[in-house]
MMTF fields as JSON, N, C-alpha, C and O atoms, coordinates in Angstrom:
{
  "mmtfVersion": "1.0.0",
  "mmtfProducer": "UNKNOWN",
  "numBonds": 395,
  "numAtoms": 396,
  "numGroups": 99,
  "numChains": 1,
  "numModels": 1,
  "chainsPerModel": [1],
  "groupsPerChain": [99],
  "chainIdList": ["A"],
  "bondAtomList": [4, 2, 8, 6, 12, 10, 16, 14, 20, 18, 24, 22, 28, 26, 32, 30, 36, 34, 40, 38, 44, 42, 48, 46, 52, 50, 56, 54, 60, 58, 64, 62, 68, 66, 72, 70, 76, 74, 80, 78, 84, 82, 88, 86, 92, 90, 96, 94, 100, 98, 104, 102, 108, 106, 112, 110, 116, 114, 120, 118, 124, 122, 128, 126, 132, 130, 136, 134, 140, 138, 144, 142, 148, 146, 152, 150, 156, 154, 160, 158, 164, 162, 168, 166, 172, 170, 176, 174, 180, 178, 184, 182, 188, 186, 192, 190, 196, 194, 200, 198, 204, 202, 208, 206, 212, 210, 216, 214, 220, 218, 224, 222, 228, 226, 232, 230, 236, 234, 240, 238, 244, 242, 248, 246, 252, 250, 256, 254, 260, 258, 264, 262, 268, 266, 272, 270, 276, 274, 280, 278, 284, 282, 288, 286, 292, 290, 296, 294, 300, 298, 304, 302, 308, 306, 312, 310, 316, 314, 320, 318, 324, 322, 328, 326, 332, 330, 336, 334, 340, 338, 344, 342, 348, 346, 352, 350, 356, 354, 360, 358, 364, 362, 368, 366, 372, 370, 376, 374, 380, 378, 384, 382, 388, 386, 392, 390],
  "bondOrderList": [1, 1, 1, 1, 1, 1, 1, 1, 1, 1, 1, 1, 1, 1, 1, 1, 1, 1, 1, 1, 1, 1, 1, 1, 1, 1, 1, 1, 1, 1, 1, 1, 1, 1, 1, 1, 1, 1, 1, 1, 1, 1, 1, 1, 1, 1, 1, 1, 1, 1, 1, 1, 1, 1, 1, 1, 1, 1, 1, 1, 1, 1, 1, 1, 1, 1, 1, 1, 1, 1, 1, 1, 1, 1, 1, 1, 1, 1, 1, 1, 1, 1, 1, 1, 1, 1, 1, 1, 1, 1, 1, 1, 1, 1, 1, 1, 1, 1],
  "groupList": [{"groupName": "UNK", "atomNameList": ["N", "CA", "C", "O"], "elementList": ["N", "C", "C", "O"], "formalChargeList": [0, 0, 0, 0], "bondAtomList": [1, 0, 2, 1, 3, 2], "bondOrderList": [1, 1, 2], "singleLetterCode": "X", "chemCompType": "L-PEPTIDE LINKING"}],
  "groupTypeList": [0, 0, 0, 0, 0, 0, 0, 0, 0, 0, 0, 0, 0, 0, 0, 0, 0, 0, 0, 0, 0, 0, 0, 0, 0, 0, 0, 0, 0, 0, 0, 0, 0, 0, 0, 0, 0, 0, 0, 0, 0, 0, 0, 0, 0, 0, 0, 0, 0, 0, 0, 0, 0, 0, 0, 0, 0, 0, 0, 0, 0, 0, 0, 0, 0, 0, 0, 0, 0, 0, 0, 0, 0, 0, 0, 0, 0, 0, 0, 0, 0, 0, 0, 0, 0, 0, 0, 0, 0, 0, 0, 0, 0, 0, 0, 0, 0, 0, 0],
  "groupIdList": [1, 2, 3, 4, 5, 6, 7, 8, 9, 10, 11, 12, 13, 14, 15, 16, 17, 18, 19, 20, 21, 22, 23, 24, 25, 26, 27, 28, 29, 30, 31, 32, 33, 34, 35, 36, 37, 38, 39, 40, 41, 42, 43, 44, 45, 46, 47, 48, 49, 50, 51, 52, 53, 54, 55, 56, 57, 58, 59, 60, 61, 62, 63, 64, 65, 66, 67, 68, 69, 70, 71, 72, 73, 74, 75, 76, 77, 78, 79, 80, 81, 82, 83, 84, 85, 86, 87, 88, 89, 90, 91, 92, 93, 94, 95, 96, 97, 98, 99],
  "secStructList": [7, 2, 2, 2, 2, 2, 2, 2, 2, 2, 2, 2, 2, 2, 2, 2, 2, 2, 2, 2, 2, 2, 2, 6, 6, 7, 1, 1, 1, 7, 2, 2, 2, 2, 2, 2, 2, 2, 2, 2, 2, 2, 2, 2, 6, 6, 6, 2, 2, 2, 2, 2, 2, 2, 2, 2, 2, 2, 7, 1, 4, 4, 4, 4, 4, 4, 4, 6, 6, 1, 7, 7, 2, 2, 2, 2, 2, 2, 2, 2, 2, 2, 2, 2, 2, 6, 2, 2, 2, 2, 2, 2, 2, 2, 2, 2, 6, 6, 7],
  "xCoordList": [-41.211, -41.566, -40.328, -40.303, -39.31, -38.153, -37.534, -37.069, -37.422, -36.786, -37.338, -36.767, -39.137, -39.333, -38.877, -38.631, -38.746, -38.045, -36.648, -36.435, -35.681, -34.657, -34.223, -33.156, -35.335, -35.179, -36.142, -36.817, -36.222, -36.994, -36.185, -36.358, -35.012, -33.946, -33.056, -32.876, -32.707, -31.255, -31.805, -30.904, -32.77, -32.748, -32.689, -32.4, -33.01, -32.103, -30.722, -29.972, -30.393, -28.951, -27.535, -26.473, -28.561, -27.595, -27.524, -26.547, -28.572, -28.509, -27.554, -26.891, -27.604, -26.706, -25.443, -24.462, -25.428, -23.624, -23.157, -22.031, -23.931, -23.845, -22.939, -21.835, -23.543, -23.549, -22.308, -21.389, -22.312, -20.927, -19.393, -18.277, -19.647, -18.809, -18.364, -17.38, -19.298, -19.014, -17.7, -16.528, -18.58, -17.538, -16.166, -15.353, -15.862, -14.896, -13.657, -12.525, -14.182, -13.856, -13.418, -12.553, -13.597, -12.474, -11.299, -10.844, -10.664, -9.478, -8.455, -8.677, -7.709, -6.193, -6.208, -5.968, -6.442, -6.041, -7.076, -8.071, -6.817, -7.297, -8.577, -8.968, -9.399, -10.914, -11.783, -12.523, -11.876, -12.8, -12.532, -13.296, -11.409, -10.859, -11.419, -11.84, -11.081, -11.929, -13.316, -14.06, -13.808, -15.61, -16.14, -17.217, -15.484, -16.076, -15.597, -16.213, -14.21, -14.221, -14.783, -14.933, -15.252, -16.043, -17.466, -18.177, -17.953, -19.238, -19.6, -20.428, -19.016, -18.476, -18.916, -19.981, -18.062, -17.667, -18.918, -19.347, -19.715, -20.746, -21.894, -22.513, -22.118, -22.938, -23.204, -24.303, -22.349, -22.217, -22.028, -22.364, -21.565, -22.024, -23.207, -24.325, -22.608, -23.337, -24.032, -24.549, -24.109, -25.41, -26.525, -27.7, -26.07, -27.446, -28.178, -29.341, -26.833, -27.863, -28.629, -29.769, -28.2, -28.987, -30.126, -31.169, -29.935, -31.087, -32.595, -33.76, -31.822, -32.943, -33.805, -34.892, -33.042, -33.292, -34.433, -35.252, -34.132, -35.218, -36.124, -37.231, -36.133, -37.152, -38.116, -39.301, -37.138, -38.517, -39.306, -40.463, -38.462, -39.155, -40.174, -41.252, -40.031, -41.012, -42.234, -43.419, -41.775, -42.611, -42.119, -41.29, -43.302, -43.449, -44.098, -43.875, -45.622, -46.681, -46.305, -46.457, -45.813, -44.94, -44.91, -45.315, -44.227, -43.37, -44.998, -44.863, -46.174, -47.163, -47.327, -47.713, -47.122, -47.584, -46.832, -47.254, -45.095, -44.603, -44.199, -43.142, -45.171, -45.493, -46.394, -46.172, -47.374, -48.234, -48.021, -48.733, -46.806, -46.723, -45.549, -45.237, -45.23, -44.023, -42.282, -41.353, -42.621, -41.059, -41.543, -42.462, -40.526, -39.96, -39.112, -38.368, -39.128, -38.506, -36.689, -35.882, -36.493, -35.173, -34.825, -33.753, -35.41, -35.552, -35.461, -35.054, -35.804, -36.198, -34.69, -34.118, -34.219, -32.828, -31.929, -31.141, -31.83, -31.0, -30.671, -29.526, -31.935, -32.302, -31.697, -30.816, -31.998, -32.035, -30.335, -30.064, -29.548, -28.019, -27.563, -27.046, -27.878, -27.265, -27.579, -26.776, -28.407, -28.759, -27.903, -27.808, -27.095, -26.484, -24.941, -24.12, -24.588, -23.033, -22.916, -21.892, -23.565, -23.381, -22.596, -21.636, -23.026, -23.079, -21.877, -21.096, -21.773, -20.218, -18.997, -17.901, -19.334, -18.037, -17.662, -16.573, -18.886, -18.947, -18.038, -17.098, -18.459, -17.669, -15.792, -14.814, -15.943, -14.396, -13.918, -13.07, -14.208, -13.896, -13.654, -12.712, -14.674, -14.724, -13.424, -12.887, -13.13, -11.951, -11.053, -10.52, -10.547, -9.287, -9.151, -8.013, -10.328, -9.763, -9.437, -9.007, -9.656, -9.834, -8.078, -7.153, -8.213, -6.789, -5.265, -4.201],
  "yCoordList": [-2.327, -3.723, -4.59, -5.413, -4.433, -5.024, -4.526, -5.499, -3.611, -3.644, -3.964, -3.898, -4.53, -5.104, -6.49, -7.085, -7.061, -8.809, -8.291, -8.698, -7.282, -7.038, -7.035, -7.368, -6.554, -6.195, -7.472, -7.103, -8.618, -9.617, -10.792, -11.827, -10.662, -11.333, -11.018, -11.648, -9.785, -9.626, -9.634, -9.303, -9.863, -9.956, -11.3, -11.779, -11.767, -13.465, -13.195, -13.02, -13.151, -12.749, -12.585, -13.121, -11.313, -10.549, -11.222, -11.088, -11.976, -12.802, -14.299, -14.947, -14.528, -15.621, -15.174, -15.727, -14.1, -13.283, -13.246, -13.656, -12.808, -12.661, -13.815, -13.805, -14.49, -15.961, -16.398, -16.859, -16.263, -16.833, -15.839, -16.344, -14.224, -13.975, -13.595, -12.977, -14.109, -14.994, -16.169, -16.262, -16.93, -17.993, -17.769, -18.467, -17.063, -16.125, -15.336, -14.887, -15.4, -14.302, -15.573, -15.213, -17.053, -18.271, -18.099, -19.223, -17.669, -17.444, -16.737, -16.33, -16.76, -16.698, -15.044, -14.346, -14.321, -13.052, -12.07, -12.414, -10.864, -9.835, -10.064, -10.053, -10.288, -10.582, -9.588, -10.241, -8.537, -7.557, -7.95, -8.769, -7.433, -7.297, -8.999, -9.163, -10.289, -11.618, -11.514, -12.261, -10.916, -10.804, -9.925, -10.216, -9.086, -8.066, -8.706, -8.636, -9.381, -10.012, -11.266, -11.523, -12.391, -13.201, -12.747, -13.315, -11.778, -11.277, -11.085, -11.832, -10.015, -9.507, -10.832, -10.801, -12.125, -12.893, -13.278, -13.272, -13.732, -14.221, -13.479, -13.759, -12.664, -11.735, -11.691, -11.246, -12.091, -11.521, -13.069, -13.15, -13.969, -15.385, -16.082, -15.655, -17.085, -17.98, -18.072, -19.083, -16.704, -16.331, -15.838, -15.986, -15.134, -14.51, -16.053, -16.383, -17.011, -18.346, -18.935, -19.32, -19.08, -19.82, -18.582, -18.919, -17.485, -16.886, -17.103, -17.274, -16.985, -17.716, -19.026, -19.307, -19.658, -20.821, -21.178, -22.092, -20.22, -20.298, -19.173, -19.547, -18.008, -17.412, -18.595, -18.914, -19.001, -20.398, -21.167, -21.557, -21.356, -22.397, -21.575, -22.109, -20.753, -19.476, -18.723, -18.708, -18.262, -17.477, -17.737, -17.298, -18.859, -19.321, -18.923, -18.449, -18.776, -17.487, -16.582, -16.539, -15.922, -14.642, -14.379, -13.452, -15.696, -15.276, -14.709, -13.788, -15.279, -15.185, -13.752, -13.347, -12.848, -11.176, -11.236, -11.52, -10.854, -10.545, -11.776, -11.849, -12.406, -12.916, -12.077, -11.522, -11.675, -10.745, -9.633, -9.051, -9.01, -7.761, -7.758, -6.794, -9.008, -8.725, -9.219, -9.106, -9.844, -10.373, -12.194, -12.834, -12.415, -13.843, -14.286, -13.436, -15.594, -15.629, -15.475, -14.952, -16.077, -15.765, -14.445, -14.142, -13.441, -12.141, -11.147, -10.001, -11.543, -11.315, -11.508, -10.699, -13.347, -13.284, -12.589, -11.93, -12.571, -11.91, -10.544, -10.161, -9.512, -8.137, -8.047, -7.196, -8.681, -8.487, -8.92, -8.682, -9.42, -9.809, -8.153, -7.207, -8.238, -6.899, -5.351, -4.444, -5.447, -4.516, -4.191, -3.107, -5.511, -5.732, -5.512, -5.422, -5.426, -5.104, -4.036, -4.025, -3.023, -1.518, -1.437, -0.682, -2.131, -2.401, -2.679, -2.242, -3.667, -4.284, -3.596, -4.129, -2.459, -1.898, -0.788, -0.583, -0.249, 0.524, -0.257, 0.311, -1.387, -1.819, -1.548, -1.021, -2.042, -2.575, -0.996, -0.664, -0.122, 1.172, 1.766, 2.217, 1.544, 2.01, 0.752, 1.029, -0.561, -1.153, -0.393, -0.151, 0.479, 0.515, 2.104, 2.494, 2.986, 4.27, 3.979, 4.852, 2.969, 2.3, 2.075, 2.648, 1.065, 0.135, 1.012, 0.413],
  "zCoordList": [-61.239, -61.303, -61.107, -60.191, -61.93, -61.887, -60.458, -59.865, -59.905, -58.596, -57.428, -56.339, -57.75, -56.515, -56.543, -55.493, -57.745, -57.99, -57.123, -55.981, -57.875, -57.088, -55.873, -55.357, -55.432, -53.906, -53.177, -52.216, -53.485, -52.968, -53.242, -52.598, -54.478, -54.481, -52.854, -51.812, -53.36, -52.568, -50.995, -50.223, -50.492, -49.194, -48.729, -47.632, -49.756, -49.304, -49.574, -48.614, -50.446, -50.813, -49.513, -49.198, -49.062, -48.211, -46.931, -46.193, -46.627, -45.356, -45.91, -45.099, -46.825, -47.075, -47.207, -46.71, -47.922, -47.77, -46.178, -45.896, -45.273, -44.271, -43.697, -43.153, -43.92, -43.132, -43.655, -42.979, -44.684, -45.859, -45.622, -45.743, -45.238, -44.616, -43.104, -42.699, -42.515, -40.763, -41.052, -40.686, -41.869, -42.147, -42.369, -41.762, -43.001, -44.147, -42.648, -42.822, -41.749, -40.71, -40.03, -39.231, -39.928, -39.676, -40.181, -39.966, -40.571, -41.502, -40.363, -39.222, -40.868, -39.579, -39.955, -38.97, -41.182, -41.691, -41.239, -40.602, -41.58, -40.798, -40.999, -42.166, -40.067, -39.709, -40.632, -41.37, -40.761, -41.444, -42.766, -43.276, -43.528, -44.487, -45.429, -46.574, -43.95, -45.149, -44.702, -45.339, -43.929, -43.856, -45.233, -45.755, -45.641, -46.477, -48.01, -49.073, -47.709, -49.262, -49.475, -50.67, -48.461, -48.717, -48.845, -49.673, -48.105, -48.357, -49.59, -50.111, -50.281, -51.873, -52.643, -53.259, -52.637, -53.367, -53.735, -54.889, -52.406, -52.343, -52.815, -53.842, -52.145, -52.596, -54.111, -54.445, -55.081, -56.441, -57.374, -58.555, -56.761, -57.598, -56.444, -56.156, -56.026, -54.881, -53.948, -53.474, -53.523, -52.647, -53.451, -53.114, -54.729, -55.579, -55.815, -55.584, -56.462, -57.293, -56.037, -56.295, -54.695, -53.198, -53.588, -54.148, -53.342, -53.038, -54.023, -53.663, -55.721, -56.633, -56.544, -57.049, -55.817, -55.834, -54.255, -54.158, -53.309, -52.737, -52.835, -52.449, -53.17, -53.805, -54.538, -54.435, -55.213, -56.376, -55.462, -55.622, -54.38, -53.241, -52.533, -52.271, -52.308, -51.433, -52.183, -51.847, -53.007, -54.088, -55.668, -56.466, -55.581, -57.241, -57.636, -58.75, -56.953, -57.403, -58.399, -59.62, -57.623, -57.612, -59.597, -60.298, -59.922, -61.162, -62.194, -63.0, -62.038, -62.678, -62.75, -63.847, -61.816, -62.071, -63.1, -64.22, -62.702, -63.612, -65.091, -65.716, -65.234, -66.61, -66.824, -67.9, -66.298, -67.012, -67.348, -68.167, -66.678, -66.325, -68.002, -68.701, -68.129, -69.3, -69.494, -70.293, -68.124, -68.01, -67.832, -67.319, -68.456, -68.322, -67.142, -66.654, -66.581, -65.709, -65.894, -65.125, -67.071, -67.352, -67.64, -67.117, -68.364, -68.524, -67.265, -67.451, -66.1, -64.513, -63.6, -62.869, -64.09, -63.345, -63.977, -63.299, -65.486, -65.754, -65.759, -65.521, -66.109, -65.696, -63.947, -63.828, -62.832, -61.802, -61.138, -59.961, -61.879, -61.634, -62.331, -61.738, -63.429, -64.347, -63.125, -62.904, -62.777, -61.747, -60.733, -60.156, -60.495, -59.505, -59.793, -58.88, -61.24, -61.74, -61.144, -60.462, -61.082, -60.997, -59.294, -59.143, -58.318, -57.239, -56.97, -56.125, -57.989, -57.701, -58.481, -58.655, -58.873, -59.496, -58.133, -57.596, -57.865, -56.82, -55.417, -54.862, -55.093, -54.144, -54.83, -54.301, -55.855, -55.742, -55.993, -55.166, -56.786, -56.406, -54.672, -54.02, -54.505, -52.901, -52.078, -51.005, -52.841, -52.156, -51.982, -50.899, -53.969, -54.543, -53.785, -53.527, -53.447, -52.504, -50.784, -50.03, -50.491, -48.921, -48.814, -48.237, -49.596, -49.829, -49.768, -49.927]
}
């Protein structure tokens, strides 16, 4: 239940990371290296909160299953960010053997 919210978050998410590290790849410094750390950045504050925020705009419905089902909407963002720590330790691990 919780990972289909998850996975209906982050696909906004990841298209806004996207976009956010295109941008990121303007930068005078090695092109990959600021695509993947603006992606990151984003990905993990400011693209998750854009993505909540139009999820709400898209599928407000939505939140009613899972009221029934047992989650709160705050219970939902917050469960569904925490999901997402795991993710991000993994990246910066996978930086610190790259690096």
């Amino acid at each position: 239940m919780l990972l289909h919210y998850y996975r209906s978050i982050q696909g906004f998410n990841f298209l806004f990371s996207c976009i956010a590290g295109a941008m990121g790849m303007i930068s005078g410094e090695d092109r990959l290296a600021a695509f993947f750390r603006t992606f990151l950045i984003s990905f993990f504050t400011g693209g998750y909160l854009l993505a909540l925020f139009f999820y709400e705009l898209r599928s407000r419905h939505q939140y009613y299953f899972y009221y029934n089902k047992g989650f709160s909407r705050g219970r939902l963002i917050l469960l569904s960010y925490l999901l997402g720590l795991p993710v991000w330790g993994l990246c910066l691990m996978l930086k610190n053997i790259v690096a």
